[in-house]
N, C-alpha and C positions, 0 to 999 in steps of 0.2 A: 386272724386268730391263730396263735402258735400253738396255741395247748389241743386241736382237732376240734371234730365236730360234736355240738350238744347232741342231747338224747330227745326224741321228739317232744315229749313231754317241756322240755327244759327249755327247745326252741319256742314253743309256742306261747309260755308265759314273760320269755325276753319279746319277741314278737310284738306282743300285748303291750308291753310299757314301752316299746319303742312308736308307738304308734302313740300310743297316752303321749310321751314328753313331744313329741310333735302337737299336736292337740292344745298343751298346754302353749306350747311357745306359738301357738296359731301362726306359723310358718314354718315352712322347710318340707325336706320330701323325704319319703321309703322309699330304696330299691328293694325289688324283689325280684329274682330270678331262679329259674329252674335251669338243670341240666343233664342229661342222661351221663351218667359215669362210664365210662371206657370197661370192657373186660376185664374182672380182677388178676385172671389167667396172666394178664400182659406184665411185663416188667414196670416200674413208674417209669423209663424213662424211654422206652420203647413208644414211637410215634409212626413206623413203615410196619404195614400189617400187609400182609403179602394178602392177595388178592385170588381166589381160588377161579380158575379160569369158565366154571358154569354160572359162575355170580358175579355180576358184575360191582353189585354191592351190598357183600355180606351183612353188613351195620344194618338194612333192614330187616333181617328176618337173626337174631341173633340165636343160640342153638340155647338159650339159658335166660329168664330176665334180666335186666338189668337195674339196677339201684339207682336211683334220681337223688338230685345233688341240689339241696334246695339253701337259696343265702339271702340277707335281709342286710343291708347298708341303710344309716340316714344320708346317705352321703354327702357328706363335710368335705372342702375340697384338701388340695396339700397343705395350705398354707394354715388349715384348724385339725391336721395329722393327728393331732393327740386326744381330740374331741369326736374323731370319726368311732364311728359303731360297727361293726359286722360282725354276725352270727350265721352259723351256718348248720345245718342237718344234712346226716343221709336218711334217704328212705328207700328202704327195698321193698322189692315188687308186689309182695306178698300183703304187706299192712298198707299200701298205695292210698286203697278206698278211704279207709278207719281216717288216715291222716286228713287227704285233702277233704272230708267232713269238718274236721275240727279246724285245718286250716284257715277254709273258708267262712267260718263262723267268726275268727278271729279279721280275719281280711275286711269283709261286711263291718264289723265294728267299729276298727281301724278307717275306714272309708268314711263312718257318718258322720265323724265331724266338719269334714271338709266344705266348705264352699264352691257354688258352683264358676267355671269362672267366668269372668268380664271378657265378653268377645267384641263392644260396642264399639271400641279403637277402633278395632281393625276393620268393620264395613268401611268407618270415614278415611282411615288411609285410604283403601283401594277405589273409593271415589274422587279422593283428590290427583288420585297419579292419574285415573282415565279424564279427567277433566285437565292437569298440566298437560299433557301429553298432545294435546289439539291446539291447545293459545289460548284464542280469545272464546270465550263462553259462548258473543252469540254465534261463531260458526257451526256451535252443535246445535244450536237454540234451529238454525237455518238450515242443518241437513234434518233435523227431526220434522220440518215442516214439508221438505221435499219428498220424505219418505210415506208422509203420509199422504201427501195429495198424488202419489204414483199408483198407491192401496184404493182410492176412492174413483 
């Protein structure tokens, strides 16, 4: 997104229908991501932050809060480039709460359309690879018998 970032307000109803037209197309996915933003203090292009020698790492205790950097992709890969989405907010530290409240009401809603998924595959793959993996069927048929007349 060249033009910067929307206004929270502005995020959370693209948010909204980005989750609707998923919904609708009953396929595809939301990224969502959070990110703490660097020191505004810094240069953009400044990446070596000198290290003050009683701290080993200033980043945790920063002397100011810092603004959270929050983006929403459906992600479309390269090849639908012109069909991809991203939106993205800042939020500073101060209205933090207010947001992820409303955030989250959107996220939850976003979430209910979804289906839960089909995990049934995957038990039977990983029974057929421990059953290829020995041969013949009844060599296990013939340790399970020896294993339990060792128990008795």
């Amino acid at each position: 997104m060249a033009s910067g970032h929307l206004s929270i307000d502005e995020f959370l109803a693209r948010l909204t229908s980005l989750f609707e037209s998923r919904r609708v197309a009953a396929h595809g996915s939301v990224f969502l991501t959070q990110k703490r933003l660097s020191s505004p203090d810094l240069p953009s292009g400044a990446t070596d932050i000198p290290l003050p020698p009683s701290s080993p790492f200033p980043d945790l205790h920063p002397p100011h809060p810092l603004p959270v950097l929050i983006r929403a992709t459906n992600g479309k890969s390269k090849e639908k480039k012109k069909d991809k989405i991203k939106i993205s907010t800042v939020v500073q530290a101060d209205e933090l709460d207010r947001f992820f409240v409303k955030y989250a009401e959107v996220w939850k809603a976003g979430m209910s359309g979804l289906k839960k998924r089909d995990r049934s595959g995957r038990k039977k793959g990983k029974a057929k690879k421990k059953g290829a993996g020995l041969g013949d069927g009844q060599k296990v048929k013939e340790e399970t018998k020896v294993k339990q007349e060792k128990k008795s």
